[in-house]
C-alpha positions as CSV (number, residue, x, y, z in Angstrom):
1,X,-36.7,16.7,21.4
2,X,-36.3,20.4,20.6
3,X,-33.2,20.2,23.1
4,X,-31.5,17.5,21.0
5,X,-31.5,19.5,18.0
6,X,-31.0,22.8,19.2
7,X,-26.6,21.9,19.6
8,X,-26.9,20.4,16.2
9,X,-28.2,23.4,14.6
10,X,-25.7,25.6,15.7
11,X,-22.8,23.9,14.1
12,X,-24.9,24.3,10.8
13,X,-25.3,27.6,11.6
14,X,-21.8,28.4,11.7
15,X,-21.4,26.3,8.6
16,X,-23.2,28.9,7.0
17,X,-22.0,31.5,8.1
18,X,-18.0,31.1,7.3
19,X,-19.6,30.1,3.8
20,X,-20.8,33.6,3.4
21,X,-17.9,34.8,4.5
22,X,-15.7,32.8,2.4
23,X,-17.7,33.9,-1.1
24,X,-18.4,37.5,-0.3
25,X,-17.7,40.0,-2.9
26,X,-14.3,41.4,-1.2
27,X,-13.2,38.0,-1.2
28,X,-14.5,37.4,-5.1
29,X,-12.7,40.8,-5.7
30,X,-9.1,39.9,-4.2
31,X,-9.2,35.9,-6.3
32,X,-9.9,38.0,-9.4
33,X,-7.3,40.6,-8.5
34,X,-4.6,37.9,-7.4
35,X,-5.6,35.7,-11.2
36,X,-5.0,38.9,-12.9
37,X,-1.4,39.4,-11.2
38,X,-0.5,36.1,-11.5
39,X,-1.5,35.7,-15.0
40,X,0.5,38.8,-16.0
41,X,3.6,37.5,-14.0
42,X,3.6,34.0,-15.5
43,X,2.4,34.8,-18.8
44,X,5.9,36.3,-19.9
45,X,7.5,32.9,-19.1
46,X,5.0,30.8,-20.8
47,X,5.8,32.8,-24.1
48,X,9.2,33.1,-23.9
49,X,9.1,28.8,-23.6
50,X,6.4,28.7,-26.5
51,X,9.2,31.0,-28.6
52,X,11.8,29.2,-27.2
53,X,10.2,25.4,-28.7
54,X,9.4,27.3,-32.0
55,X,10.9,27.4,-35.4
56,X,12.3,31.2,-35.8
57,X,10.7,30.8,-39.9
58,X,7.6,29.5,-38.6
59,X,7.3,31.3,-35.6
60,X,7.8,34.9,-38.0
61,X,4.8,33.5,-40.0
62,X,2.6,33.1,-37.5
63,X,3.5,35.2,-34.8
64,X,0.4,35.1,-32.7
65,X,0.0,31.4,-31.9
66,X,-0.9,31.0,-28.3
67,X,1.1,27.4,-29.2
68,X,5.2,26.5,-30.1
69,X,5.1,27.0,-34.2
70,X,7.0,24.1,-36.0
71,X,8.0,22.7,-32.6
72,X,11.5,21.5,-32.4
73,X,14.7,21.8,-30.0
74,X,16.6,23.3,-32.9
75,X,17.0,26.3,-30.5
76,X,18.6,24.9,-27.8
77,X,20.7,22.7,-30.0
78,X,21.8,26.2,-31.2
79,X,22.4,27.5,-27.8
80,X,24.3,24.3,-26.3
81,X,26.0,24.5,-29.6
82,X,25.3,20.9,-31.3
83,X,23.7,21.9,-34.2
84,X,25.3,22.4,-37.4
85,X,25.4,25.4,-39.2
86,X,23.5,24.0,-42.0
87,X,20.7,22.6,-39.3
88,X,21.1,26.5,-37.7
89,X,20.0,28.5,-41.0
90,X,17.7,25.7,-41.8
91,X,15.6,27.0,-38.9
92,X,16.1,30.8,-38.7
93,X,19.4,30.5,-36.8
94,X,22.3,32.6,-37.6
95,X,24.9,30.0,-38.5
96,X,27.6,30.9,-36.2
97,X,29.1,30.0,-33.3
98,X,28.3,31.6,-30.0
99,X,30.0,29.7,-27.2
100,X,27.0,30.7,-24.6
101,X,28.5,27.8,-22.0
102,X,31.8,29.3,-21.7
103,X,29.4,32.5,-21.3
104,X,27.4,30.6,-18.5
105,X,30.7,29.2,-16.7
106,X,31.7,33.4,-17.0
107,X,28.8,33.6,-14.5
108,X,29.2,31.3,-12.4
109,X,32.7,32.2,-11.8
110,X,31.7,36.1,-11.5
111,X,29.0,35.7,-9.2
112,X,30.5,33.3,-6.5
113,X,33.4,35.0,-6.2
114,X,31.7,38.3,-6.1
115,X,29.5,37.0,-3.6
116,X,31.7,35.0,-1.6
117,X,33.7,37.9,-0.7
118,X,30.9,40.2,-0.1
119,X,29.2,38.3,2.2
120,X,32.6,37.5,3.9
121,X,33.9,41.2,4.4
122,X,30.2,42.1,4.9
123,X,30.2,39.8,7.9
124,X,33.8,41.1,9.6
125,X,32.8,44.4,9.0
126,X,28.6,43.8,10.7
127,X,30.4,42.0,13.9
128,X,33.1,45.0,14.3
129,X,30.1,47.5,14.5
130,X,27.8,45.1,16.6
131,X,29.7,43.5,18.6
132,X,32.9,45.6,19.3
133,X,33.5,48.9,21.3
134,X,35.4,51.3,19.8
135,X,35.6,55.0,19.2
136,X,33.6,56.6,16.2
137,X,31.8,53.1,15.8
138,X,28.2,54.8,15.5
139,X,29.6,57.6,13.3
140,X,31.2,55.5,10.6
141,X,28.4,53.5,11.1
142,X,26.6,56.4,10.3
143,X,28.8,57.2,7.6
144,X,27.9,54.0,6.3
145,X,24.2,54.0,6.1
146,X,24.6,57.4,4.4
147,X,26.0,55.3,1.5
148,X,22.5,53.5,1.2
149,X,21.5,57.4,-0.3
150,X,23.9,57.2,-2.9
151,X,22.6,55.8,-6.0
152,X,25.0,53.4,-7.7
153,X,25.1,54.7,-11.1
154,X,27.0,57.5,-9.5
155,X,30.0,55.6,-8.3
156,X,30.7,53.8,-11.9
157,X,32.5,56.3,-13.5
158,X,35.1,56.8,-10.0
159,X,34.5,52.6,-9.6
160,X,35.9,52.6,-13.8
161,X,38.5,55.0,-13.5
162,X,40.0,52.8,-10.3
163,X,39.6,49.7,-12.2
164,X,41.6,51.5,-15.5
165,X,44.2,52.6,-12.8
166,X,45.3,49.4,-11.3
167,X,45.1,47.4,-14.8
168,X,42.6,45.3,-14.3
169,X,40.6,46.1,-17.5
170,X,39.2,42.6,-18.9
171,X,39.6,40.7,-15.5
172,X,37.6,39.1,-13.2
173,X,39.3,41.0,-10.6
174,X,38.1,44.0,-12.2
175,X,34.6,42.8,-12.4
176,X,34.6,41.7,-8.8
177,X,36.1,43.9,-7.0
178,X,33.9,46.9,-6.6
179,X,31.5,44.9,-4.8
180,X,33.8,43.0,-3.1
181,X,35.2,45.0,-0.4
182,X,31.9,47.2,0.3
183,X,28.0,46.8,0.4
184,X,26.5,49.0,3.0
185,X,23.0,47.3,2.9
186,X,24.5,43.9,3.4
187,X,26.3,45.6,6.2
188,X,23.3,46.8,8.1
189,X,21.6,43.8,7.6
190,X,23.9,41.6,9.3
191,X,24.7,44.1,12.3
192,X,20.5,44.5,13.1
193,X,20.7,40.7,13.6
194,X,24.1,40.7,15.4
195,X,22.5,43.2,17.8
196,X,20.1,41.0,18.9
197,X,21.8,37.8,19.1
198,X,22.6,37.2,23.2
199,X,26.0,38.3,25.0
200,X,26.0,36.0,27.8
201,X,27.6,33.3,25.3
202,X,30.0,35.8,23.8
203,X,31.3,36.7,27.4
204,X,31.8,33.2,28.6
205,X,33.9,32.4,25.5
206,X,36.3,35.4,26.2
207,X,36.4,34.4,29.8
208,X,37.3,30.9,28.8
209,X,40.3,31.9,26.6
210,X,39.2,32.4,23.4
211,X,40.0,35.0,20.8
212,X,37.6,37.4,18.9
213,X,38.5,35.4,15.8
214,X,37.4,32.8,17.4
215,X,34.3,34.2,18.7
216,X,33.1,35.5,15.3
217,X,33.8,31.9,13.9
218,X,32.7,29.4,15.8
219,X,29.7,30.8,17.8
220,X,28.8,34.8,15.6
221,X,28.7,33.7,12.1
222,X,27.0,30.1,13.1
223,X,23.9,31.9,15.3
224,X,24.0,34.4,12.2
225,X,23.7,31.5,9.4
226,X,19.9,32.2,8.4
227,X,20.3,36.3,7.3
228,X,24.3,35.4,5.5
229,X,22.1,32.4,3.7
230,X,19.8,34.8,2.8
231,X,22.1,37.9,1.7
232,X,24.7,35.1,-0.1
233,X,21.8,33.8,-2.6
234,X,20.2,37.3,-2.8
235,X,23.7,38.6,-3.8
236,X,24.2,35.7,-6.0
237,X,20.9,36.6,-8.1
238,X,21.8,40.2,-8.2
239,X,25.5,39.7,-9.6
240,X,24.0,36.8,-11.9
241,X,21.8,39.1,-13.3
242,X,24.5,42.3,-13.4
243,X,24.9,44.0,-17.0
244,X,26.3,47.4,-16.6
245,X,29.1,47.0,-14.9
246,X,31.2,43.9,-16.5
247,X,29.5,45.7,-20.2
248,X,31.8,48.9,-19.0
249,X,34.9,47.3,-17.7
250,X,35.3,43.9,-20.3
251,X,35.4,43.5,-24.0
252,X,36.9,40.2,-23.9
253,X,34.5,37.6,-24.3
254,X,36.9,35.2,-22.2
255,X,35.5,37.0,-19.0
256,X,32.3,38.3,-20.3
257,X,29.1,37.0,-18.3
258,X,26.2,35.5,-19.7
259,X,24.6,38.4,-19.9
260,X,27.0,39.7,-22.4
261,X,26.8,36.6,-24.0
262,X,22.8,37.1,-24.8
263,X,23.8,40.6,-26.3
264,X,26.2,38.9,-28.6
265,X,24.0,36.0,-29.6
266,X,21.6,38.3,-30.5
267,X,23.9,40.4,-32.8
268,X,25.1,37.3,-34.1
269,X,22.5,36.9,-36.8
270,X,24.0,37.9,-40.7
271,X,20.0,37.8,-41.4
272,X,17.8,40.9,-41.2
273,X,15.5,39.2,-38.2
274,X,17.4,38.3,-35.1
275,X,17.4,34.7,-33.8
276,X,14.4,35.4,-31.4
277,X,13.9,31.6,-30.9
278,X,17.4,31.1,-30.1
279,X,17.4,34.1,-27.9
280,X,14.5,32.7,-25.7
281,X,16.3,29.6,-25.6
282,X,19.5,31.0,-24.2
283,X,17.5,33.1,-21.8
284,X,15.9,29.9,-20.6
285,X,19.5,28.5,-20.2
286,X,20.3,31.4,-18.1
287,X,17.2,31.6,-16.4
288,X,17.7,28.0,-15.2
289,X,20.0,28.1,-12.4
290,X,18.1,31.1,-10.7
291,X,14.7,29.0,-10.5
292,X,16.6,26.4,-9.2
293,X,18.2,28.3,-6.5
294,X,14.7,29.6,-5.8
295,X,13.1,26.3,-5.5
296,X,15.7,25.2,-2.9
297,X,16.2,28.0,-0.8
298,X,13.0,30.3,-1.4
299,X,11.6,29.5,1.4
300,X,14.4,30.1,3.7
301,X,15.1,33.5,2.3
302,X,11.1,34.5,3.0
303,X,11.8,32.9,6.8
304,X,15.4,34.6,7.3
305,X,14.1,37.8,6.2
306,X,11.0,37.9,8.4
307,X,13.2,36.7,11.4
308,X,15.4,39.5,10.6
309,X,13.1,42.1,10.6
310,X,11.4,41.0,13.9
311,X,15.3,41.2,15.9
């Protein structure tokens, strides 16, 4: 009988044993340390939607409410611009009119272009030094990972003066196009994974006729879709998000960014207190169309990456 339950008990045993493991005090330790970092990192969000579902009156009153004080959409009324100026200083609002979509469709236009074309010369450029042989490949290349040391605030003022030069003050083409041409991390990125893709392919394409052009087209930049996924939305984010630079070459508000536009919604107020409801509702607005790129393609991004780094 003792035989029967002998296999039984081991199970148990084990049971037990990944139990203890699972609840001891390391493991208690990291939960807690993750809950802390996660609460921390959220908590920002959840107050800027409690302000942004507030009355800016109320809220001022009672600035401490874990809750949305007098809750209403006034705010985003104010943003999307369907309130009424009387309905605006009824809540805290400044009155005026702050066109924060034209501001938004600013954006969007800025940062696809932007990124469209860095991604695209980014790509020519990675296959020339992966993929071609030429002389004084490795030491421009080399030339061009030395750029990687140069921190960016010190090519604004030559990046300004070029832009002042050719006219293109108050353009998108100014805006644009010192990222277009040139972005030495995007660069490396793409070549490390063009190194490791397989030449056997390549070779029997050439040998069949075809043209580089046609190489890079139809078999490079397919193989490579995962990383120029992956650098496209991470350049996206990156030029949605950019302040400095369009703040220093545009003070039209016809080709100002969102961005901008929060600076000037929040100046807009006549009253003493800034629109801080209104502010968190415009941020929201903005903050929008980055948490849905996330939620489509996060997960992609994490996998490209992590491919990357193992070619």
């Amino acid at each position: 009988m003792s035989a029967a339950v002998a296999p039984s008990a081991r199970p148990a045993a084990r049971t037990r044993a990944r139990t203890r493991r699972r609840t001891s005090p390391g493991r208690v330790v990291a939960w807690i340390y993750l809950a802390i970092v996660i609460g921390v990192t959220v908590f920002p969000f959840y107050w800027m939607l409690r302000s942004a579902f507030s009355n800016n009156y109320a809220m001022i009153a009672d600035p401490s409410s874990p809750w949305p004080v007098g809750f209403t959409l006034g705010p985003f009324e104010r943003v999307l611009g369907i309130a009424s100026p009387q309905q605006s200083l009824a809540e805290g609002g400044s009155g005026a009119s702050v066109p924060i979509l034209h501001y938004l469709l600013n954006s969007i236009v800025y940062a696809t272009l932007s990124t469209a074309c860095m991604v695209f010369f980014s790509t020519i450029a990675a296959y020339a030094f992966a993929r071609l042989q030429w002389r004084g490949r490795e030491l421009v290349f080399s030339l061009f990972l030395a750029a990687l040391m140069v921190p960016g605030i010190l090519t604004l003022l030559p990046n300004f003066v070029l832009v002042k030069e050719l006219g293109l003050l108050n353009t998108f083409a100014g805006m644009i196009l010192p990222t277009a041409l040139f972005s030495a991390f995007n660069i490396f990125f793409l070549r490390q994974f063009m190194l490791g893709l397989s030449d056997e392919v390549e070779e029997a394409a050439l040998i069949d006729g075809a043209s580089r052009l046609r190489v890079l087209f139809r078999l490079t930049i397919p193989m490579t879709s995962g990383p120029i996924v992956t650098l496209s939305i991470l350049g996206f984010i990156g030029q949605w998000n950019d302040y400095f630079w369009p703040l220093l070459v545009t003070t039209d508000p016809s080709v100002q960014p969102l961005t901008l536009g929060l600076a000037v919604f929040k100046q807009s107020s006549p009253q003493s207190q800034p629109d801080w409801a209104g502010l968190m509702a415009a941020t929201i607005v903005a903050a929008l169309p980055m948490l849905v790129l996330f939620l489509a393609f996060g997960k992609r991004i994490v996998n490209s990456i992590g491919f990357s780094g193992i070619k």
